[in-house]
Structure formats: structure tokens, C-alpha cells
N, C-alpha and C positions, 0 to 999 in steps of 0.2 A: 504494500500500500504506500500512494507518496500520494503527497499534499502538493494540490498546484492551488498557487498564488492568487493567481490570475482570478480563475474561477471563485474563487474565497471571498474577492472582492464583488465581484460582481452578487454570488449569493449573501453577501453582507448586503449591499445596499437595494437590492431585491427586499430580503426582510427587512430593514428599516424603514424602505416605503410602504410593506404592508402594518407593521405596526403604527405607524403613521395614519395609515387609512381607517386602522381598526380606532383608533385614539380620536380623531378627529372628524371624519365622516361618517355620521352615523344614518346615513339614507340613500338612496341614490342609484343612478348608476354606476357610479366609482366605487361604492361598499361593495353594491349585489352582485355587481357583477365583473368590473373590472381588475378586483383583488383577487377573485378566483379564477380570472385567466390569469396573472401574474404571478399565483403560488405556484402553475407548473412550471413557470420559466425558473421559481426560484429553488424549489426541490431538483430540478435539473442540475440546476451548478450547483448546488449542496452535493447531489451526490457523486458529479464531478470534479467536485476540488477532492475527491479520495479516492477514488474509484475508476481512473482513467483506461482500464484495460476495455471493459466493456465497450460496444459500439453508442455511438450517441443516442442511437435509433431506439438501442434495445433501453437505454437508460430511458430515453424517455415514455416508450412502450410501458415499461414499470411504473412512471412515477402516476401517467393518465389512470392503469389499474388499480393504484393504490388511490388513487385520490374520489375514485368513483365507489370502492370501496370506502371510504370512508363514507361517503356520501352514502350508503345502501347501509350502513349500519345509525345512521341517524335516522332512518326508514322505519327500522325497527327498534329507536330510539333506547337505544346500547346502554347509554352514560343511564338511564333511571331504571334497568333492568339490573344494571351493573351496582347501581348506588352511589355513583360516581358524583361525591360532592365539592373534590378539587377542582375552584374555579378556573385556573388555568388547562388541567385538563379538560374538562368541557369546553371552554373557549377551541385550543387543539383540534378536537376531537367534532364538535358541534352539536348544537342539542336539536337542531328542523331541519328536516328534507325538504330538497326544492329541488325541482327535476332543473329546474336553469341554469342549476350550479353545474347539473353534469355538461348542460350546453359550453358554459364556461368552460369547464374544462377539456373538453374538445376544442376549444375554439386556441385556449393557449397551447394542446396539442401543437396544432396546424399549427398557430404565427411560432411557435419552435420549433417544427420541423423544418417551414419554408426557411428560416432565419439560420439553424445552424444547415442546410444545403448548399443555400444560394447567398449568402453573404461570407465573404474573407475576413468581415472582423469578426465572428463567430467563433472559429476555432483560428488563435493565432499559435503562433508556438509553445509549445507546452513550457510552464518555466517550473521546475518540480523545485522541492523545499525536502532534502533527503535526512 
């Protein structure tokens, strides 16, 4: 496992804009929907700054099944079956389904597959931190 920089930064300032959104807009189309196409940009480089072997495809293949799971277990609302009363994991995890979210996250799918294909500043060179 090696640590690229690069990526690190990019999923740093990925989540401080979603904490930012979660902090400050609380309605909208930039809550409902624009922070959950940009969770998949930002679990992409989270688990590319460690994880560089996998193909980008498959990493993000992964992150859309995960995040759609998560979305299918707030369906069957996980967190008060579970007894889940750490606020942060609920926040995490979410307590309502909304089928838009899965839209959303199809949608940041696509702008991150189109994005790491066909843009050069997408994958620059790797700078590993050994």
C-alpha cells in the first residue's frame, strides 16, 4: 500500500466542501443533490490516495455499489433497527431513502468516469509518499 499525495489533496478538499454543504446549506439543490454526486468523486480519491493498484474503473465501480448500498439500507432504515444513536454515525450512514440520491449517484458515477477518461489532469503522475 502507498499513499499518493496528490489524491489526498484532492479527497481533503472534496470532504471539506461536503462538510461545508452539510454545515451550511441546509435545503436545496446543492444539499439534495449536488453533495451526493460529489461524495462519489470524493470516496474515489479517498480510496485512491491508498489503493493505487486497482483500475480507476473498478475503484469507482465499488464506490457507486457501496454508496447505493448504503442508500438500500436506509430503505430498510438500518440505524433504528440497529439502535444506532451515535449522531455522527447516522449523519455517515443516513437515516431516509430517496430514490434521487441513487440518481445522484449515478450521475457523479458518469461526471467521474467521463472526467478520469477524457481529461489529462485527472490522472497526473502518480507522486507516492513510501
Amino acid at each position: 500500500m502507498r499513499f499518493n499525495a496528490h489524491h489526498f489533496l484532492k479527497f481533503s478538499l472534496l470532504l471539506l466542501t461536503e462538510v461545508l454543504i452539510a454545515i451550511y446549506i441546509h435545503h436545496g439543490f446543492i444539499r439534495g443533490f449536488a453533495g451526493d454526486v460529489l461524495v462519489i468523486l470524493m470516496l474515489y480519491y479517498g480510496i485512491k490516495c491508498i489503493l493505487p493498484r486497482p483500475s480507476s474503473e473498478q475503484i469507482l465501480k465499488f464506490v457507486l455499489l457501496f454508496a447505493c448500498i448504503v442508500e438500500l439500507l436506509q430503505l430498510f432504515e438500518i440505524t433504528r433497527y440497529l439502535h444506532m444513536e451515535n449522531r455522527l454515525l447516522r449523519t455517515l450512514l443516513g437515516t431516509t431513502f430517496d430514490p434521487l440520491d441513487i440518481i445522484a449517484y449515478v450521475t457523479g458515477y458518469l461526471l467521474t468516469l467521463f472526467f478520469i477518461k477524457y481529461s489529462s489532469l485527472a490522472e497526473p503522475k502518480d507522486i507516492y509518499l513510501e
